[in-house]
N, C-alpha and C positions, 0 to 999 in steps of 0.2 A: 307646147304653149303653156302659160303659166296659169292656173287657177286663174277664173272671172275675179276683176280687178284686184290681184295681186301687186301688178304693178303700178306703179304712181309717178306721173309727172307736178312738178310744185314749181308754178311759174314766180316766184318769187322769193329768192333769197340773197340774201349780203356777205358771199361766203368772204371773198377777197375783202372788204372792209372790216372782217372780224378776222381776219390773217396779219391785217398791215397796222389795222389802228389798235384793235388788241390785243395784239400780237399774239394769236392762239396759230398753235401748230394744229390742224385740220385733218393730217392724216394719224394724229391721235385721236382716241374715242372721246368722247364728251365726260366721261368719265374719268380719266388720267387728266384731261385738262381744266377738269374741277380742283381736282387736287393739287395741282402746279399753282391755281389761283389764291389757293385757301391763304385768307388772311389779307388777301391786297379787298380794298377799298374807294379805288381811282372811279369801277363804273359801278352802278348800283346791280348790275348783272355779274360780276363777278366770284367765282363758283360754284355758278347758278344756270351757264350754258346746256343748250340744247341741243346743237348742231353739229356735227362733223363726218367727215367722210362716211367712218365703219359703220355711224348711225343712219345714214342715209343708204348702202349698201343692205344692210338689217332691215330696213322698212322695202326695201324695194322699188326705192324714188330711185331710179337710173336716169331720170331726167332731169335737170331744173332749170330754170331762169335766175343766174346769174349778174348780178349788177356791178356797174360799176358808180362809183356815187362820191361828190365830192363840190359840196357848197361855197361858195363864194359869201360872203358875210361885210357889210361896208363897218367903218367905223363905229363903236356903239350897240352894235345889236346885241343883243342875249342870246341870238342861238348861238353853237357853236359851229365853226365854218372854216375858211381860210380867208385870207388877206388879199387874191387877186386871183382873177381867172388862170393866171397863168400855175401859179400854184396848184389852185383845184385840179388843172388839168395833170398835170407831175402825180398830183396823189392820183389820179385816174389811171396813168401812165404806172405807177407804182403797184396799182392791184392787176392790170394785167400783167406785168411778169408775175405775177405772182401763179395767176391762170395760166399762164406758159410753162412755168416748172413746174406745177402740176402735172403738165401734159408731159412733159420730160418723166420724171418720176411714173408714169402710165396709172395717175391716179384719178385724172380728169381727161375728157376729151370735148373738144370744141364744135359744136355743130351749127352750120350758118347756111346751108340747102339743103333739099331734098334729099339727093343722094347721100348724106352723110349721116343724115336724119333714118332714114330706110338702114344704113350697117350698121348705126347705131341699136335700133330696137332688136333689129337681126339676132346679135350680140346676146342683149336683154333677155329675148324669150330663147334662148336654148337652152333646156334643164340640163343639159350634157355638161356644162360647164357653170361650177359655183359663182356667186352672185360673188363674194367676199373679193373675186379678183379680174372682176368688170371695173373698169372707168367707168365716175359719172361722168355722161354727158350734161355740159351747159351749152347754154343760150346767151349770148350776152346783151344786156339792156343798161341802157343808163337810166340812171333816177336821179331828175331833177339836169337838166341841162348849162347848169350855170359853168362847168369845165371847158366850154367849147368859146375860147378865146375868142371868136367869128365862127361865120358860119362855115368858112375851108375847112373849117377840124371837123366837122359830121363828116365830109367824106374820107379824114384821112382816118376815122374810127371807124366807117364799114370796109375801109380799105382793110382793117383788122378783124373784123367780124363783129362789128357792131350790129344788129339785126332790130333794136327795139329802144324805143328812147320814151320816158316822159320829162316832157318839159320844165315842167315843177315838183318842188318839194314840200320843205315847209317854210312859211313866213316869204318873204321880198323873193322875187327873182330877175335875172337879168333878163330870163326869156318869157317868164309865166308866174304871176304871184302865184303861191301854193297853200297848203292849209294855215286856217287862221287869218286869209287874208280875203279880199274881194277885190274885182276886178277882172278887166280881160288880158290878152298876149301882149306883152308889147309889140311894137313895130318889130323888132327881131325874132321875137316868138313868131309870127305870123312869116314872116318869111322862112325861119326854119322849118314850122309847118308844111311850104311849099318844096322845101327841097327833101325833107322825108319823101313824099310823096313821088317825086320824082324819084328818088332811092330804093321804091317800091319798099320802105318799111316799115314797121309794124308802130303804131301811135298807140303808147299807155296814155291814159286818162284820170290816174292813180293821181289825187296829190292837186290835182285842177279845182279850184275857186269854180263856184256853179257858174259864175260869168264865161271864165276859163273853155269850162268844159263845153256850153252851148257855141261856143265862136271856135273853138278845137274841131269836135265834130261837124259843123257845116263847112268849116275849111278843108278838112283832110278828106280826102277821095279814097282811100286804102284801106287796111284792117288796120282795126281796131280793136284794143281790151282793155278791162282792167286789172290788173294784174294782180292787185291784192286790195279787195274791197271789201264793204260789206251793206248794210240797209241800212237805210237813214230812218225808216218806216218803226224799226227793232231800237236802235238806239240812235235819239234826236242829236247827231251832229254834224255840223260842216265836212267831215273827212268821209263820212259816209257818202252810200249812194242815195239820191231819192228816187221813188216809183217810178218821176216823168223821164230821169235819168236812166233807170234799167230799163224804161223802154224802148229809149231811143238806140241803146246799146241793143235789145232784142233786134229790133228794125236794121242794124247795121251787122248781124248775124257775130254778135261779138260772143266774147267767153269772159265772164268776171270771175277771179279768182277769190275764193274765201280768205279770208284772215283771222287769223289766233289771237293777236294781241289781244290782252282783259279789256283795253279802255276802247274798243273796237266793238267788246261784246255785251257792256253794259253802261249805262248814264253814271256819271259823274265821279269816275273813278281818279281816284290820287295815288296818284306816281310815288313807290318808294314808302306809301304809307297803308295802302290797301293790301288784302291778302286774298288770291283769288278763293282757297278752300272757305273761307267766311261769308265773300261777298256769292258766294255757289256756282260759280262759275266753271263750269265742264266742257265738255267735247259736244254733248247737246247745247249748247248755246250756238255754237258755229252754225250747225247744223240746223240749227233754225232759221239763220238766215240763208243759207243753200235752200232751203223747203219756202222758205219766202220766194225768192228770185224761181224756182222749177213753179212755183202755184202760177203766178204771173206768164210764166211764157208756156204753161201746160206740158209742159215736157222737162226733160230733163239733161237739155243740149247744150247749155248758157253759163252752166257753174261748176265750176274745178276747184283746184286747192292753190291757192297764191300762198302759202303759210304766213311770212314774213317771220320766223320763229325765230330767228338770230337778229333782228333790227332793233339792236342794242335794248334789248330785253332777255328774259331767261325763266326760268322755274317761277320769280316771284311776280312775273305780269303772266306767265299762261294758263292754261285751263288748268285746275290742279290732276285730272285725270293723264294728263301727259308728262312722262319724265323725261322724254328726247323724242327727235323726231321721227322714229322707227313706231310710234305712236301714231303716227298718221291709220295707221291699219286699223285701230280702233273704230274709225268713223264707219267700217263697213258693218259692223255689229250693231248701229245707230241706224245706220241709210234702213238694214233690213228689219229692225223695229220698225222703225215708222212705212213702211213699207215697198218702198224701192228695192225694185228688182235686180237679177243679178248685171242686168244689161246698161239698167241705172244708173249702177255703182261702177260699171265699167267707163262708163263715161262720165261721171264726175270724177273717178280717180285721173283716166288715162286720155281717154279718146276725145273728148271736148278737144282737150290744147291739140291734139296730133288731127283732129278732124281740120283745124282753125291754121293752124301751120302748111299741112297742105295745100289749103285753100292761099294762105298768102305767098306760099314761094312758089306755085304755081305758073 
C-alpha cells in the first residue's frame, strides 16, 4: 500500500478538450508541450500548460474526473461556443475517441462501476509495479449539458459511460443558465434532472445560478457534488459556493472538490492582466477554503481536489507555488501545517471521492 495520501483522485479535469481544441498531444509531458507551443499566441495559456498524462502519473492522481464539454452559443453572444446542439454534440463525440485511443494506446482506462473502480485502485496501490506505466483511470462527466440534442442523447451517453453530468456552464443555457446568469432549469433542465435520476447518476452543481442550484437539489433524489468549487464566504462571487449552499451539500452527504484557478481564490482578478506571484496567491489559498468547508461540517469528509488545472488556464492564472499538476503533493505539507492528520489528508486526497463513489454505484 502506498504512503498515507500518496494517492490522489481530482475529480475534475478537461483532458480531451485540451487534446481536441488545443490540440496538445497529452501523453507528452507538460514540459515538451510547452516547448511545441513556444511562440503561438491563439490561447492566453499557451506554453504555460499544466497538465498531461506523465504529470499526472508523477503526482499519483491514478484517478480523475474527465469531461466532456462542448457549448451551444445563439447568435451574438461573446462567449465562445458552437452553432447548434448538433455540433456541440460532434465536438463531444470528437473528445471521446479521443478517450478511446487513449484506452488503445493503454494510457487511459475508463471506469463507470464498482468492479472496474475496485481493479482499477488494485493496479494503483501495488508497489510491485511502477506508477510511470499504470493507466489513468477517468470518470466521464459532462460539463454544461447544452450537447444533448434532446433528452435521448443522456441515455445514448451512459450507454458509453457517461456517469456525471452538470447541467450548466457559463452564461445562457439550453438546460440551465450557468455562471454570470440568474435564474432556474428550464422546462428541459427539469426533466433531464428526472431522467438522471432515473439513470442513477451522479448530479454536479458546479456552474448552477443559486436559483439553479436550490430547484437542482430539491429535484434530484441521488448523489450529488461539486466537482470543482470553492467559498463564496473567502471570495464574494456568483461561481462560488455560499455557507447555506455547503450546507445543504453537507445534508446531502456530498463531496465539493477544491479549485486552483486564481480568479476562484481571490476578489477581482483580471484575466490575462494579473500575475498570481504579485497578487500572493499560493497553494495556501486553496487550502483555505478546504479548511473553511472541514470547519463547517467538523470533519474532514466533504472536501477533495476538483483541480480544474487545464480549463483553459495555465502557469499564468495558478497558484505560483505549482509548476504542473504532480504539484498537487504539495498540499499534504499545507494540510500537516495547519494540522490535519494523516487520516485527514488521506481523505481529502483520496477517500472522500472513493468513499462517495461507492456510495453512488451502490
Amino acid at each position: 500500500m502506498p504512503e498515507a495520501a500518496d494517492f490522489i483522485i481530482d475529480a475534475h479535469l478537461d483532458l480531451a478538450m485540451n487534446a481536441i481544441e488545443w490540440n496538445r498531444d497529452l501523453t507528452q509531458s507538460v514540459y515538451q508541450i510547452r516547448e511545441r507551443e513556444a511562440g503561438l499566441t491563439d490561447k492566453l495559456d499557451r506554453g504555460k500548460g499544466t497538465v498531461a498524462l506523465p504529470e499526472l502519473r508523477k503526482g499519483k492522481i491514478g484517478l480523475v474526473v474527465a469531461t466532456q464539454i462542448a457549448r451551444y452559443v445563439k447568435p451574438g453572444s461573446a462567449l465562445p461556443g458552437w452553432n447548434s446542439p448538433e455540433i456541440a454534440w460532434g465536438i463531444t463525440q470528437a473528445q471521446l475517441a479521443w478517450y478511446r485511443a487513449m484506452e488503445d494506446r493503454g494510457e487511459m482506462v475508463q471506469i463507470a462501476n464498482l468492479s472496474q473502480l475496485e481493479k482499477h485502485l488494485a493496479l494503483w496501490f501495488d508497489d510491485t509495479k511502477p506508477d510511470s506505466g499504470k493507466p489513468v483511470g477517468y470518470i466521464l462527466s459532462l460539463e454544461g449539458a447544452d450537447s444533448f440534442v434532446n433528452l435521448s442523447y443522456l441515455e445514448k451517453a451512459y450507454a458509453y459511460g457517461l456517469r456525471a453530468c452538470g447541467p450548466a456552464h457559463y452564461g445562457p443555457g439550453r438546460y440551465a443558465p450557468g455562471t454570470g446568469m440568474s435564474g432556474g432549469l428550464t422546462k428541459e433542465g427539469r426533466e433531464l434532472i428526472a431522467e438522471m435520476d432515473r439513470l442513477n447518476m451522479i448530479l454536479d452543481v458546479t456552474h448552477l445560478t443559486d436559483e439553479g442550484f436550490t430547484e437542482a437539489t430539491n429535484l434530484f433524489k441521488g448523489a450529488v457534488w461539486a466537482s470543482h468549487h470553492n467559498c463564496r464566504k473567502l471570495v464574494d462571487h456568483q461561481r462560488q459556493l455560499t455557507d447555506e449552499q455547503i450546507k445543504v451539500l453537507l445534508e446531502r452527504d456530498a463531496v465539493i472538490g477544491g479549485v486552483f484557478d486564481t480568479w476562484m481564490l481571490t476578489d477581482h482578478w483580471v484575466r490575462g492582466k494579473d500575475d498570481p506571484k504579485k497578487r500572493g496567491i499560493n497553494l495556501e489559498k486553496v487550502v483555505a477554503h478546504y479548511d473553511h468547508i472541514c470547519q463547517m461540517a467538523g470533519n474532514s469528509l466533504h472536501i477533495a481536489i476538483g483541480s480544474d488545472l487545464d480549463g483553459a488556464y495555465g502557469k499564468e492564472q495558478s497558484p505560483y507555488d505549482l509548476e504542473d499538476i504532480s504539484d498537487l503533493q504539495k498540499l499534504k505539507g499545507i494540510l500537516i501545517r495547519r494540522g490535519y492528520s494523516s487520516a485527514d489528508i488521506e481523505n481529502i486526497f483520496y477517500k472522500n471521492w472513493l468513499r462517495f463513489l461507492k456510495r453512488a454505484w451502490a
